[in-house]
PyMOL Python script that loads the backbone (N, CA, C, O; Angstrom):
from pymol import cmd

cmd.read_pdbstr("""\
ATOM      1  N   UNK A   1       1.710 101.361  39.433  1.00  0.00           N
ATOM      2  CA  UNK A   1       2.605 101.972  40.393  1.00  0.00           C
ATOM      3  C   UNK A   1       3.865 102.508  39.711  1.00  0.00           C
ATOM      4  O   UNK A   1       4.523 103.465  40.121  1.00  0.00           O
ATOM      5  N   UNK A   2       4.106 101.826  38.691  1.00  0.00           N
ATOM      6  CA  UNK A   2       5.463 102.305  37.615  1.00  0.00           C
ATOM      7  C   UNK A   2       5.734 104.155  37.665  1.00  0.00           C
ATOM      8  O   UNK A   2       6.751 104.824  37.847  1.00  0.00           O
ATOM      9  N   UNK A   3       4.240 104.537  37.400  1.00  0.00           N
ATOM     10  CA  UNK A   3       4.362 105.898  36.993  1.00  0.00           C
ATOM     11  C   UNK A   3       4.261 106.619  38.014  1.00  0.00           C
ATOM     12  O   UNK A   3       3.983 107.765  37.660  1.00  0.00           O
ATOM     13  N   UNK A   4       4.407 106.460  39.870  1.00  0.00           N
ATOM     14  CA  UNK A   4       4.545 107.130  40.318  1.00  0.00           C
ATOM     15  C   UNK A   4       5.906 107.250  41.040  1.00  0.00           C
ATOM     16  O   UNK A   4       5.867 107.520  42.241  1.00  0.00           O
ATOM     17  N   UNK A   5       6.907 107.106  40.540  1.00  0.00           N
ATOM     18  CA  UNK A   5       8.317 107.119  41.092  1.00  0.00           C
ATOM     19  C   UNK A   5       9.401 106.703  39.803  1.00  0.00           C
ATOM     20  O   UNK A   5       9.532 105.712  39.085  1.00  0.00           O
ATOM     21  N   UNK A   6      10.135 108.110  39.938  1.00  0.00           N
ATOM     22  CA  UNK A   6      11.479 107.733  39.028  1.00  0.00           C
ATOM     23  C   UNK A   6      12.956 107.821  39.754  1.00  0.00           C
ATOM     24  O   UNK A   6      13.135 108.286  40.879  1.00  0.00           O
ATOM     25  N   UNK A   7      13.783 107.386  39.056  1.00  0.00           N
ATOM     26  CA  UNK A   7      15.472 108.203  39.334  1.00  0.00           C
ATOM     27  C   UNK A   7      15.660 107.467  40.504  1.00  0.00           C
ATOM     28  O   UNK A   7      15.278 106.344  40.834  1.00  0.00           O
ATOM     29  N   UNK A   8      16.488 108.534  41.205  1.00  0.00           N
ATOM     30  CA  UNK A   8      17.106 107.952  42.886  1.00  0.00           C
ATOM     31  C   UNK A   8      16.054 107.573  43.409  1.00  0.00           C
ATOM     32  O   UNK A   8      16.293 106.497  43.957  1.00  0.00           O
ATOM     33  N   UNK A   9      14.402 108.031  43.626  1.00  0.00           N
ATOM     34  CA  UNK A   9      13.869 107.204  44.183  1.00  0.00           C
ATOM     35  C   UNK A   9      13.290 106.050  44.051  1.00  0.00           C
ATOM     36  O   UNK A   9      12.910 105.326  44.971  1.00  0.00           O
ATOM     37  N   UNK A  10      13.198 105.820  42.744  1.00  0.00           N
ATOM     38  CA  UNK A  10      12.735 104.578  42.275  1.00  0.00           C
ATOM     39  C   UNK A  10      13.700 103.774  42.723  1.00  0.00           C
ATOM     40  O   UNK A  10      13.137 102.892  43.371  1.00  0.00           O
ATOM     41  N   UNK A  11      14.893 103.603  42.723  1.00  0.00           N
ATOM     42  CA  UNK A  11      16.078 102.889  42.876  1.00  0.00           C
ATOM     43  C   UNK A  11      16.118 102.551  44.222  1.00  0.00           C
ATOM     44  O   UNK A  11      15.999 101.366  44.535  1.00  0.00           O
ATOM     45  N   UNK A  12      16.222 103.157  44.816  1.00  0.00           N
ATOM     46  CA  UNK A  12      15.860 103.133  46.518  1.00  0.00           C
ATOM     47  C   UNK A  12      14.857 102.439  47.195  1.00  0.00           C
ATOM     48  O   UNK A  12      15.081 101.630  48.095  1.00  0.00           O
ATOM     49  N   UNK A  13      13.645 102.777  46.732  1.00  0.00           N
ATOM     50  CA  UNK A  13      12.696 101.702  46.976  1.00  0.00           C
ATOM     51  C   UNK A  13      12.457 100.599  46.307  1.00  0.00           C
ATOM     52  O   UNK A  13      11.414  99.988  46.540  1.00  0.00           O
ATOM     53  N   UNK A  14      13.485 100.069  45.229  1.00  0.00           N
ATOM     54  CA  UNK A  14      13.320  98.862  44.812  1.00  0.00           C
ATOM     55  C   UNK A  14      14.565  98.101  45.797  1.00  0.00           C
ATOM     56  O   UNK A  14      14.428  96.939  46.179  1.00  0.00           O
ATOM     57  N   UNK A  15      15.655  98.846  46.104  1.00  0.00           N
ATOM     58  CA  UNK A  15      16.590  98.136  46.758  1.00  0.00           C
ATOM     59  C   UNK A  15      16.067  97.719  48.288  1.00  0.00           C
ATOM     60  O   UNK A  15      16.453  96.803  49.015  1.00  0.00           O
ATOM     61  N   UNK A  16      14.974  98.805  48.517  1.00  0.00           N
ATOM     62  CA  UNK A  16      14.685  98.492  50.113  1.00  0.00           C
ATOM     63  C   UNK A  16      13.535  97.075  50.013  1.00  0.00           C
ATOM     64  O   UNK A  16      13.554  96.183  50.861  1.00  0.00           O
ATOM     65  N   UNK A  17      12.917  97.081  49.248  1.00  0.00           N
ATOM     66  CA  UNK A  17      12.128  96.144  49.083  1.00  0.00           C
ATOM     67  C   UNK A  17      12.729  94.689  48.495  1.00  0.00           C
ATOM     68  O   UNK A  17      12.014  93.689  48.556  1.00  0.00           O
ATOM     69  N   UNK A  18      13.838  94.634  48.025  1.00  0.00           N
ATOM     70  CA  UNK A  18      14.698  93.627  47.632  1.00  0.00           C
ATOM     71  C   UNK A  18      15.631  93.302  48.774  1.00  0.00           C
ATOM     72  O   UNK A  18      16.181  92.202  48.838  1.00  0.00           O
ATOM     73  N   UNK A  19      15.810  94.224  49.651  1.00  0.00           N
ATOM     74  CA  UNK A  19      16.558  94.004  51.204  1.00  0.00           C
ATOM     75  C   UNK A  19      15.620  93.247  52.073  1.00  0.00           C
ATOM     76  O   UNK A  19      15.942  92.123  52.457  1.00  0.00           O
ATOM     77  N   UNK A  20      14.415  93.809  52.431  1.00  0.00           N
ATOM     78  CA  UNK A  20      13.489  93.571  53.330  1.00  0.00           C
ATOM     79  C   UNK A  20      12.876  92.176  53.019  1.00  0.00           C
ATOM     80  O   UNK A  20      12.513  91.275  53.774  1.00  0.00           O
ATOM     81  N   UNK A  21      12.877  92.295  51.580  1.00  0.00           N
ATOM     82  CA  UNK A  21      11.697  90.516  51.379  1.00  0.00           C
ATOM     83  C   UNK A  21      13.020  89.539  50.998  1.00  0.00           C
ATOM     84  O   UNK A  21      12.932  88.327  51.192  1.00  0.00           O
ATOM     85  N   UNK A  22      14.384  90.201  50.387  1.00  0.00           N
ATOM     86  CA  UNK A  22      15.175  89.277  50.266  1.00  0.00           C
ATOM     87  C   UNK A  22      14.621  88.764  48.533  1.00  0.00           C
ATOM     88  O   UNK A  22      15.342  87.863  48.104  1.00  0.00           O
ATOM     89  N   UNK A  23      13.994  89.007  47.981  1.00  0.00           N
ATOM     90  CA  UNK A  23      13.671  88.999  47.116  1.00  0.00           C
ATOM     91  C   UNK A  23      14.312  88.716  45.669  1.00  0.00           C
ATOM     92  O   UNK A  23      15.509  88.973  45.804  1.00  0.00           O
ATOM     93  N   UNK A  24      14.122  88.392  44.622  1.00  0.00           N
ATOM     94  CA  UNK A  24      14.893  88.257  42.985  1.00  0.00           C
ATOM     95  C   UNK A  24      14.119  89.467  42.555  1.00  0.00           C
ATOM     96  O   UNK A  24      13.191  90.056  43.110  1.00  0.00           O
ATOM     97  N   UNK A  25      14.787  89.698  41.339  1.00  0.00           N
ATOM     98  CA  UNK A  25      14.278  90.987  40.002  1.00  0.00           C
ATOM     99  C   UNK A  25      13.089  90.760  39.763  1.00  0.00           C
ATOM    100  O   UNK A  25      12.262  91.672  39.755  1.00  0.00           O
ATOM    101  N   UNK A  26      12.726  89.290  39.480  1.00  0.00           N
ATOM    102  CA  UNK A  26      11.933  89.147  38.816  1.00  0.00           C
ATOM    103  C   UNK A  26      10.502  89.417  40.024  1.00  0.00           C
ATOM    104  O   UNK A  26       9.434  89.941  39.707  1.00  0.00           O
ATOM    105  N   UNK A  27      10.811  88.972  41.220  1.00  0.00           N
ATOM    106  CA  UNK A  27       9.753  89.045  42.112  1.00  0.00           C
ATOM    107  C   UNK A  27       9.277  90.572  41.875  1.00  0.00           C
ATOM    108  O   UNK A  27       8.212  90.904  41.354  1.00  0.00           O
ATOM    109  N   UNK A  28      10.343  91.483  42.395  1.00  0.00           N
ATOM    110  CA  UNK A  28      10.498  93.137  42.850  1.00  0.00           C
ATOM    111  C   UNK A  28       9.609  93.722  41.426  1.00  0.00           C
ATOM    112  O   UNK A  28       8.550  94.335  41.561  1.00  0.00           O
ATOM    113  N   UNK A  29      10.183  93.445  40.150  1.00  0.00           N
ATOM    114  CA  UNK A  29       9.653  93.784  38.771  1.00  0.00           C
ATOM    115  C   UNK A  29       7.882  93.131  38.735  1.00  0.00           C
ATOM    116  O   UNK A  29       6.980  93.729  38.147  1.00  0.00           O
ATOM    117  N   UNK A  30       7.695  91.859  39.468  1.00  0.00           N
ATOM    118  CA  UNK A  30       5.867  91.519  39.295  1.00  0.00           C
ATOM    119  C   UNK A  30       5.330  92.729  40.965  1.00  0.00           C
ATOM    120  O   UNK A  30       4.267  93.252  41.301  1.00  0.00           O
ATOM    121  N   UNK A  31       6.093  92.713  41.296  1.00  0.00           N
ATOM    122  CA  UNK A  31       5.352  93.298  42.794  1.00  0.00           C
ATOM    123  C   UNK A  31       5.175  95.067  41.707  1.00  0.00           C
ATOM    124  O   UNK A  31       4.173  95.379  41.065  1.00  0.00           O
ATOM    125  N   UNK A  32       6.384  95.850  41.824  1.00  0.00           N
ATOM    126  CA  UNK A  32       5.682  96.868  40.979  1.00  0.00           C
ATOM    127  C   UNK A  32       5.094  97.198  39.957  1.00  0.00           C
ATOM    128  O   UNK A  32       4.593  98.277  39.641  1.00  0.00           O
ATOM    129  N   UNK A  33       5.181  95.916  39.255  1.00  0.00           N
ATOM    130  CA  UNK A  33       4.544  96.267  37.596  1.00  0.00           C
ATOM    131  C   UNK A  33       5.428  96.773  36.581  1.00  0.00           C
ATOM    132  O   UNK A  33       5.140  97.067  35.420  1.00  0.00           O
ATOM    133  N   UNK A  34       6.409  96.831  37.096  1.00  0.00           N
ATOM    134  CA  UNK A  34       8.075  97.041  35.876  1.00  0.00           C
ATOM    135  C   UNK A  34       8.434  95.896  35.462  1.00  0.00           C
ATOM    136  O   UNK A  34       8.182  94.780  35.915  1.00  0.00           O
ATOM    137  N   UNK A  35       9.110  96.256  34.464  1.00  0.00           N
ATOM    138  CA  UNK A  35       9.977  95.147  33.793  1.00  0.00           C
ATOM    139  C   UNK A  35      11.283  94.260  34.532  1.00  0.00           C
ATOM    140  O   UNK A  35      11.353  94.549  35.726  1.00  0.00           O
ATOM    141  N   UNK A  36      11.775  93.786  34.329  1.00  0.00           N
ATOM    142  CA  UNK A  36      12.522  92.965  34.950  1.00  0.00           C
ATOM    143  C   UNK A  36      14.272  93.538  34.981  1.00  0.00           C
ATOM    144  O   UNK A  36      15.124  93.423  35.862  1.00  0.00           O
ATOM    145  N   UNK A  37      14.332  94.304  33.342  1.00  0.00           N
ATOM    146  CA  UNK A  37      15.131  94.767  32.851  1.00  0.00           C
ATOM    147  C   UNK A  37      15.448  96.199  33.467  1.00  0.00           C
ATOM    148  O   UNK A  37      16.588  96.663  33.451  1.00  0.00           O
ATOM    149  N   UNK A  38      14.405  96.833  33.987  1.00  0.00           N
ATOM    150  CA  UNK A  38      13.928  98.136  34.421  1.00  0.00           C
ATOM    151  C   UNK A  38      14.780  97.946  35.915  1.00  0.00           C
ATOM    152  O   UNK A  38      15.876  98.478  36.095  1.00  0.00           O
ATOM    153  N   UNK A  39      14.089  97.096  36.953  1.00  0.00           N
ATOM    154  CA  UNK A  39      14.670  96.892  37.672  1.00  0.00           C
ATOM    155  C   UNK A  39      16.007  96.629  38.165  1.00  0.00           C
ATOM    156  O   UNK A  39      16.524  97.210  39.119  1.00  0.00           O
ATOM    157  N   UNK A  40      16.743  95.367  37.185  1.00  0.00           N
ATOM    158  CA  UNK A  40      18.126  95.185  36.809  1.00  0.00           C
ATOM    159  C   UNK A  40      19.137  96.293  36.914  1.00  0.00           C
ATOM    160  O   UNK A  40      20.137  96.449  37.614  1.00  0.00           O
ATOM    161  N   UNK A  41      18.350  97.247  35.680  1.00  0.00           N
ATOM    162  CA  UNK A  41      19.262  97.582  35.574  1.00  0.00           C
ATOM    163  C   UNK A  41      19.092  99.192  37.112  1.00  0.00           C
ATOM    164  O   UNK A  41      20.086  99.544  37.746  1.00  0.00           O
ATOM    165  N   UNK A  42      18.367  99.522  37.228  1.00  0.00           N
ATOM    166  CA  UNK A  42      17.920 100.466  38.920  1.00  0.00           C
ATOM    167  C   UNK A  42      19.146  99.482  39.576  1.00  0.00           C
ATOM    168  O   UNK A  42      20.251  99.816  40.004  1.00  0.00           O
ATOM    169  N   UNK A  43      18.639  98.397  39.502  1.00  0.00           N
ATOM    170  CA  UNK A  43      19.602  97.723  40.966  1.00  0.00           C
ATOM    171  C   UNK A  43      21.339  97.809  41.128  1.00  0.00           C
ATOM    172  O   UNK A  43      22.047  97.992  42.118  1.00  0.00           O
ATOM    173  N   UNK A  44      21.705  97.557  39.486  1.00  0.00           N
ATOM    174  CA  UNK A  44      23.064  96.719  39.498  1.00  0.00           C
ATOM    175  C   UNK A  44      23.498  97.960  39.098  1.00  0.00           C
ATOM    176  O   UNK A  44      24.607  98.072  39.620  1.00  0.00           O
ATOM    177  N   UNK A  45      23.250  98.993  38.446  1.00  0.00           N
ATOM    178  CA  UNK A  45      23.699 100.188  37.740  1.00  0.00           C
ATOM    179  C   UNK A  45      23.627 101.787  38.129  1.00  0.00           C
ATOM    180  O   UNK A  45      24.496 102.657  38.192  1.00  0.00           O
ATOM    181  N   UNK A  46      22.206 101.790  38.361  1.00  0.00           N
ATOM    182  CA  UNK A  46      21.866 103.709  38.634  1.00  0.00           C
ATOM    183  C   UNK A  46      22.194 103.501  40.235  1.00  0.00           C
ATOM    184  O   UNK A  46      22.457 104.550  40.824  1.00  0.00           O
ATOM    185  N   UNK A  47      22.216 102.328  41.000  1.00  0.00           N
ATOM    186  CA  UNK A  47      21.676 102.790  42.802  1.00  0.00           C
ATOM    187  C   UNK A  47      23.352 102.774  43.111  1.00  0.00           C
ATOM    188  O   UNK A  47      23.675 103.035  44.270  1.00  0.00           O
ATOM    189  N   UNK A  48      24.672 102.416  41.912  1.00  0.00           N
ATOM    190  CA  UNK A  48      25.708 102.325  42.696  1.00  0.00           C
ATOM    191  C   UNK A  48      26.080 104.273  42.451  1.00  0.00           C
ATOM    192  O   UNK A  48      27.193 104.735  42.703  1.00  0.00           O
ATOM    193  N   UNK A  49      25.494 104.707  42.193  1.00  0.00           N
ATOM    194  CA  UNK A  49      26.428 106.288  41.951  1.00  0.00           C
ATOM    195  C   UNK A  49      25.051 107.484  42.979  1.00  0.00           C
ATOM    196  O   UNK A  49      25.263 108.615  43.416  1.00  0.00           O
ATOM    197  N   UNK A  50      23.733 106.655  43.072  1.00  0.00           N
ATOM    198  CA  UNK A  50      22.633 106.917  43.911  1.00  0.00           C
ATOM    199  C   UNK A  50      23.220 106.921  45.476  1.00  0.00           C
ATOM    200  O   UNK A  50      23.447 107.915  46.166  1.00  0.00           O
ATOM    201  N   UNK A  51      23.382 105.658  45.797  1.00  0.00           N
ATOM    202  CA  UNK A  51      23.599 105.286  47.376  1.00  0.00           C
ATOM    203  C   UNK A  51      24.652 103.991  46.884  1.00  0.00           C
ATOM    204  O   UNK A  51      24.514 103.087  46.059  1.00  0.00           O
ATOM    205  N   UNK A  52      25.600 104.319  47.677  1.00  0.00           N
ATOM    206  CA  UNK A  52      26.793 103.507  47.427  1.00  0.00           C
ATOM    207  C   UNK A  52      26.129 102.438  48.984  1.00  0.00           C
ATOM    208  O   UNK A  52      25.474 101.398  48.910  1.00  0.00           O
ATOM    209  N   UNK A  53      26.422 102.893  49.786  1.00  0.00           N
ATOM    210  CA  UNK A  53      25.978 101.515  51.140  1.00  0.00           C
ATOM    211  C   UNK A  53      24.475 100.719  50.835  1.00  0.00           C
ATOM    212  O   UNK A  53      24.509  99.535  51.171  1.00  0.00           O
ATOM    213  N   UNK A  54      23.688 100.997  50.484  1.00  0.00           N
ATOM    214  CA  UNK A  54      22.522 100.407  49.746  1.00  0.00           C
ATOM    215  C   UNK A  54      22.741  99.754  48.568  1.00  0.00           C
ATOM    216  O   UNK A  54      21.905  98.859  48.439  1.00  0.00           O
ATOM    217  N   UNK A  55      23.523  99.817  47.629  1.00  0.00           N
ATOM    218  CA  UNK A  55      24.058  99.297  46.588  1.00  0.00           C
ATOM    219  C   UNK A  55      24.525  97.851  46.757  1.00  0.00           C
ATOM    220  O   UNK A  55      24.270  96.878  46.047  1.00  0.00           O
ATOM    221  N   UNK A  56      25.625  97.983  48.396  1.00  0.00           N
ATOM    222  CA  UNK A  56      26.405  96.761  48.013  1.00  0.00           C
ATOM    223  C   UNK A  56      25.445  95.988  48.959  1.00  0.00           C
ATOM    224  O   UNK A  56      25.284  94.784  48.759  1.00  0.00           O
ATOM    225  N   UNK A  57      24.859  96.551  49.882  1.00  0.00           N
ATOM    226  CA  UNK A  57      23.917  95.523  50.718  1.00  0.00           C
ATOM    227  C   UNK A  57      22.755  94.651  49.299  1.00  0.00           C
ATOM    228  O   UNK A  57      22.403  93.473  49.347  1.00  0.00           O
ATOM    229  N   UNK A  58      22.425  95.539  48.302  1.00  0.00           N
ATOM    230  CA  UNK A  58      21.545  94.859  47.256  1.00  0.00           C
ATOM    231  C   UNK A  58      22.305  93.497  46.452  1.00  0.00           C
ATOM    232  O   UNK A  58      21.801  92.452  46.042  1.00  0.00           O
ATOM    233  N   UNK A  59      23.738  93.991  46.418  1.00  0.00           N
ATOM    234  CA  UNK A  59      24.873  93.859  45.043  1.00  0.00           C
ATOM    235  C   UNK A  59      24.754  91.691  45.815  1.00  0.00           C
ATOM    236  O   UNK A  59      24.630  90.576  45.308  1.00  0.00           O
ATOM    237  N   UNK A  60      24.896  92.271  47.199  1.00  0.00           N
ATOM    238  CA  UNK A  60      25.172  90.872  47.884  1.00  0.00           C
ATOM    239  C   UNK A  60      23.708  89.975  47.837  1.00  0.00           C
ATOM    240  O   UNK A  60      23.989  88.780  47.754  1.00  0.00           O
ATOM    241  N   UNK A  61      22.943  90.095  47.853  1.00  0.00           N
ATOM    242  CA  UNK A  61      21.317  89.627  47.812  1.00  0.00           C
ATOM    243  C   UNK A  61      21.633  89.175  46.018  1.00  0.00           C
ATOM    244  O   UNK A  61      21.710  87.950  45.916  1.00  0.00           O
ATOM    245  N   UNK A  62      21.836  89.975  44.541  1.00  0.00           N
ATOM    246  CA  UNK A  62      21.319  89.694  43.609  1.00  0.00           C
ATOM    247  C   UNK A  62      22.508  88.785  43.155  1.00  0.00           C
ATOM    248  O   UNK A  62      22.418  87.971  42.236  1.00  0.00           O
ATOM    249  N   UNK A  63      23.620  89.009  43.891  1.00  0.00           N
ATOM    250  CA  UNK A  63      24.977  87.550  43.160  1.00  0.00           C
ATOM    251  C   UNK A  63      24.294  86.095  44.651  1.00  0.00           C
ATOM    252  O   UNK A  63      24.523  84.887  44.716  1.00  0.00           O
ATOM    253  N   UNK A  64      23.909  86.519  45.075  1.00  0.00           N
ATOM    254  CA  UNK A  64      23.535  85.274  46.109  1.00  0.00           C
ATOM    255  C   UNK A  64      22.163  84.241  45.307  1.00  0.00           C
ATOM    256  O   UNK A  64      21.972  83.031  45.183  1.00  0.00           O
ATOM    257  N   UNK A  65      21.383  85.554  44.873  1.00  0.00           N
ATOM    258  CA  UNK A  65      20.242  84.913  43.543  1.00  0.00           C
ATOM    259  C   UNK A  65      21.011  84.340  42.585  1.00  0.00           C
ATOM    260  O   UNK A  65      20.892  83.124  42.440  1.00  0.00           O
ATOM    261  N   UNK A  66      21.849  84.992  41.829  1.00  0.00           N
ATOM    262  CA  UNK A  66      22.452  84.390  40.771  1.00  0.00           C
ATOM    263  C   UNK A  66      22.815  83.320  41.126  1.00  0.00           C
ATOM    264  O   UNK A  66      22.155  82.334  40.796  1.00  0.00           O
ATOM    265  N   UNK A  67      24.070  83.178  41.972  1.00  0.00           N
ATOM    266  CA  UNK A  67      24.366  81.689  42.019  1.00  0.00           C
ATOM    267  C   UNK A  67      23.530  80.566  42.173  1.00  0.00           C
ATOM    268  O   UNK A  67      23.890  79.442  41.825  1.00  0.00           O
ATOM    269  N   UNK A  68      22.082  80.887  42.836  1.00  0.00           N
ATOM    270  CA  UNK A  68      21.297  80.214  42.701  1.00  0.00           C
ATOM    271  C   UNK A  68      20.107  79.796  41.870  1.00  0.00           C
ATOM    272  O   UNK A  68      19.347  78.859  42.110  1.00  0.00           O
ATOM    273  N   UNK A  69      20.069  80.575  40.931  1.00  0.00           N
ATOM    274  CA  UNK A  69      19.094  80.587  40.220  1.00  0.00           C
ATOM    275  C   UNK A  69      19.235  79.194  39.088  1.00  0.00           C
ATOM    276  O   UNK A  69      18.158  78.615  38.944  1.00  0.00           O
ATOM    277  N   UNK A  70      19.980  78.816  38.577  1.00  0.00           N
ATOM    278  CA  UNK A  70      19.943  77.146  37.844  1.00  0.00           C
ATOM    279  C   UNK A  70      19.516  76.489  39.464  1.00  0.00           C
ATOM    280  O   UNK A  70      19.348  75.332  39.078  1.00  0.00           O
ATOM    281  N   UNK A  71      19.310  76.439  40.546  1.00  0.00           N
ATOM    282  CA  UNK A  71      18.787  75.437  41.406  1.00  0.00           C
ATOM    283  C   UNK A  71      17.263  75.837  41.109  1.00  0.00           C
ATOM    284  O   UNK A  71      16.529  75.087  40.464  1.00  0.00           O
ATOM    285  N   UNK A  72      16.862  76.993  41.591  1.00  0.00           N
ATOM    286  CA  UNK A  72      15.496  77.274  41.080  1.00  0.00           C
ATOM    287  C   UNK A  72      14.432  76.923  39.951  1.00  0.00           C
ATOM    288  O   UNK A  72      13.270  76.516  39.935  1.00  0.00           O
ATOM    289  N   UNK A  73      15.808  77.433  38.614  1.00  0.00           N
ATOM    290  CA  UNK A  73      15.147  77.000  37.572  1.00  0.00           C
ATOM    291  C   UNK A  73      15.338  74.714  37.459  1.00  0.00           C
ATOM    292  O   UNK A  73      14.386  73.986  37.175  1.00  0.00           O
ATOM    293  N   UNK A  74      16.215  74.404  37.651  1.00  0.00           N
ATOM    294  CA  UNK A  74      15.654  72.770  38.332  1.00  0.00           C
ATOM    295  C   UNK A  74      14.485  72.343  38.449  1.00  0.00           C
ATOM    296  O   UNK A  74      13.712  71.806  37.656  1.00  0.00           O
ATOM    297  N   UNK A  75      14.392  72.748  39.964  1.00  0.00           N
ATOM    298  CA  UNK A  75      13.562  72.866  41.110  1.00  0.00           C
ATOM    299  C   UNK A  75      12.321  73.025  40.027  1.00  0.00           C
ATOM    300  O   UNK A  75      11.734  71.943  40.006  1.00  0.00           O
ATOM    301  N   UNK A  76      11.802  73.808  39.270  1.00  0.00           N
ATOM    302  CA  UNK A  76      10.852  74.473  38.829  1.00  0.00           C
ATOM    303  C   UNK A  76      10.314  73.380  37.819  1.00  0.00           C
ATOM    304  O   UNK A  76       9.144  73.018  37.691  1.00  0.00           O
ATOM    305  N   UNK A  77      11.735  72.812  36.941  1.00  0.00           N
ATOM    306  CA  UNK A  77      11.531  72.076  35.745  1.00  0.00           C
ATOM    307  C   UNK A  77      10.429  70.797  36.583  1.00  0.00           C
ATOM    308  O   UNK A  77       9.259  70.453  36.417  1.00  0.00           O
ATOM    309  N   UNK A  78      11.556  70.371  37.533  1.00  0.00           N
ATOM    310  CA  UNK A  78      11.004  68.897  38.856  1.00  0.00           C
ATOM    311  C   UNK A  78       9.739  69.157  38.549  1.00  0.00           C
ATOM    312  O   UNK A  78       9.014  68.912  37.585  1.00  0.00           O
ATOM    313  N   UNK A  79       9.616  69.732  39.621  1.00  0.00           N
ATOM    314  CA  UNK A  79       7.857  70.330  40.281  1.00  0.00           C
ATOM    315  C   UNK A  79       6.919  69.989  38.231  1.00  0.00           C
ATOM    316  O   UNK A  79       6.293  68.931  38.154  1.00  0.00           O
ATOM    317  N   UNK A  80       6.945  70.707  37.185  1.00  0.00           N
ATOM    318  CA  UNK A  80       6.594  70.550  36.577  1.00  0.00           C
ATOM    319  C   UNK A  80       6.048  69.141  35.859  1.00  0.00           C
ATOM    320  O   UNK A  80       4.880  68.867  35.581  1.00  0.00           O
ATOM    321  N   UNK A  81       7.436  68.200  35.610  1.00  0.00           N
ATOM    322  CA  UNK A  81       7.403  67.122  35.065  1.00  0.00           C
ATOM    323  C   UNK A  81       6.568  66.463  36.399  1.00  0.00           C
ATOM    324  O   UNK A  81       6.141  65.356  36.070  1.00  0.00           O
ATOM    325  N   UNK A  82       6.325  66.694  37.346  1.00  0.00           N
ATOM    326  CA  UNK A  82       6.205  65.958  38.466  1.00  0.00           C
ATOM    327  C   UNK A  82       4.562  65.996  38.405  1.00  0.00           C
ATOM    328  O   UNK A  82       3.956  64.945  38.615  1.00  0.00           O
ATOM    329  N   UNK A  83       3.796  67.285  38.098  1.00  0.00           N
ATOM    330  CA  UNK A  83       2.420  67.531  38.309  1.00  0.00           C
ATOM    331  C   UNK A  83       2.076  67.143  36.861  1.00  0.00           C
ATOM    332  O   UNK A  83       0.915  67.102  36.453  1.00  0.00           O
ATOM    333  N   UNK A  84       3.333  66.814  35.984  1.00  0.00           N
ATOM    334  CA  UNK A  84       2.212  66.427  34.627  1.00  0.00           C
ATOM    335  C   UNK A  84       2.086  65.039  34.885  1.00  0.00           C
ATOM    336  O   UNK A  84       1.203  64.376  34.341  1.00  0.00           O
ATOM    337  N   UNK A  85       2.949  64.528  35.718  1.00  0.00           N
ATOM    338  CA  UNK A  85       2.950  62.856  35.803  1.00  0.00           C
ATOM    339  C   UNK A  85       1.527  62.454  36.829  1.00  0.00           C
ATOM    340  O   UNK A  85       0.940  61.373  36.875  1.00  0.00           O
ATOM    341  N   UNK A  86       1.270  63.534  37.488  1.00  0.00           N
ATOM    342  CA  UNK A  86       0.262  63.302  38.800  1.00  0.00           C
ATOM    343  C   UNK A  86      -1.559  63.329  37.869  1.00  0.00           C
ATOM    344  O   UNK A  86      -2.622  62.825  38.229  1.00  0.00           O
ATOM    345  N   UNK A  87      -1.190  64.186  36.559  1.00  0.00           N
ATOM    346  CA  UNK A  87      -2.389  64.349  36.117  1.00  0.00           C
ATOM    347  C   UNK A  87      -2.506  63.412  34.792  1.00  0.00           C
ATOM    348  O   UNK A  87      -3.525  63.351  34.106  1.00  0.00           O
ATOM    349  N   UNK A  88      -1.294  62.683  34.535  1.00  0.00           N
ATOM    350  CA  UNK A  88      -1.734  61.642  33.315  1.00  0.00           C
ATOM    351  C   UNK A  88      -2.760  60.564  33.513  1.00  0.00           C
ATOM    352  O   UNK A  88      -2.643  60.133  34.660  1.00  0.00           O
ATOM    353  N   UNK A  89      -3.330  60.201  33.121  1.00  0.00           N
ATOM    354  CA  UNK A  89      -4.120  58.875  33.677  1.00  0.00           C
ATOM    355  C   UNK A  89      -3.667  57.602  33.441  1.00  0.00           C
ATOM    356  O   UNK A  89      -3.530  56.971  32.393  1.00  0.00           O
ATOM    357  N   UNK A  90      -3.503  57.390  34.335  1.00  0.00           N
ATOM    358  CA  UNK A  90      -2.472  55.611  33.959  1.00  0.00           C
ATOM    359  C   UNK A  90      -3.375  54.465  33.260  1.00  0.00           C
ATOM    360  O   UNK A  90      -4.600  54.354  33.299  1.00  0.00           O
ATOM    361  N   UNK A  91      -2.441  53.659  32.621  1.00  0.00           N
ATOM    362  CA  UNK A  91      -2.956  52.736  31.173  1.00  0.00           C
ATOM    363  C   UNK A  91      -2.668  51.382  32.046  1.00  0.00           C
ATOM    364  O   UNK A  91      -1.771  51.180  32.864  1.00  0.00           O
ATOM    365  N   UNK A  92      -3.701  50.536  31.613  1.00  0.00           N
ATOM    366  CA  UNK A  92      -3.648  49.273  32.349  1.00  0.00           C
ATOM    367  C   UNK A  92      -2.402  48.698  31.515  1.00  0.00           C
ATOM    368  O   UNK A  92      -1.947  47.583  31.774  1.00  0.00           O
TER     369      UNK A  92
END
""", "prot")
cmd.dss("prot")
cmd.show_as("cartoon", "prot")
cmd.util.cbc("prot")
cmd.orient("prot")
């Protein structure tokens, strides 16, 4: 899907799809098949001189991720250590 949309519109439909699902970079970047970096930088950079009111509605969604993202990455570590403990086999 990468190669069928560039520029203002690429930017646009990554912000609408990061509005609508509420979404992180990293989600928006596996849903189209772009990079993460690609996206980033569409979001935080080209869409503020693109569409300024779409910009800050995005700007507020990706600092709301940020602040949260060490809970996620946590959360993620947990869950991990948690399913290796579920699959060890316990020692008499």
């Amino acid at each position: 899907m990468n190669n069928l949309f560039y520029g203002k519109e690429r930017c646009e439909v990554l912000a609408q799809y990061v509005i609508d699902n509420n979404s992180t970079v990293r989600s928006a970047a596996a849903y189209f098949g772009i990079s993460k970096s690609t996206v980033h930088k569409d979001l935080a950079y080209k869409l503020k001189s693109y569409n300024l009111a779409l910009y800050k509605l995005v700007k507020e969604i990706l600092d709301i991720n940020k602040s949260e993202r060490h809970i996620r990455g946590g959360e993620a570590t947990r869950q991990k250590y948690l399913k290796r403990r579920r699959n060890t086999p316990k020692t008499a």
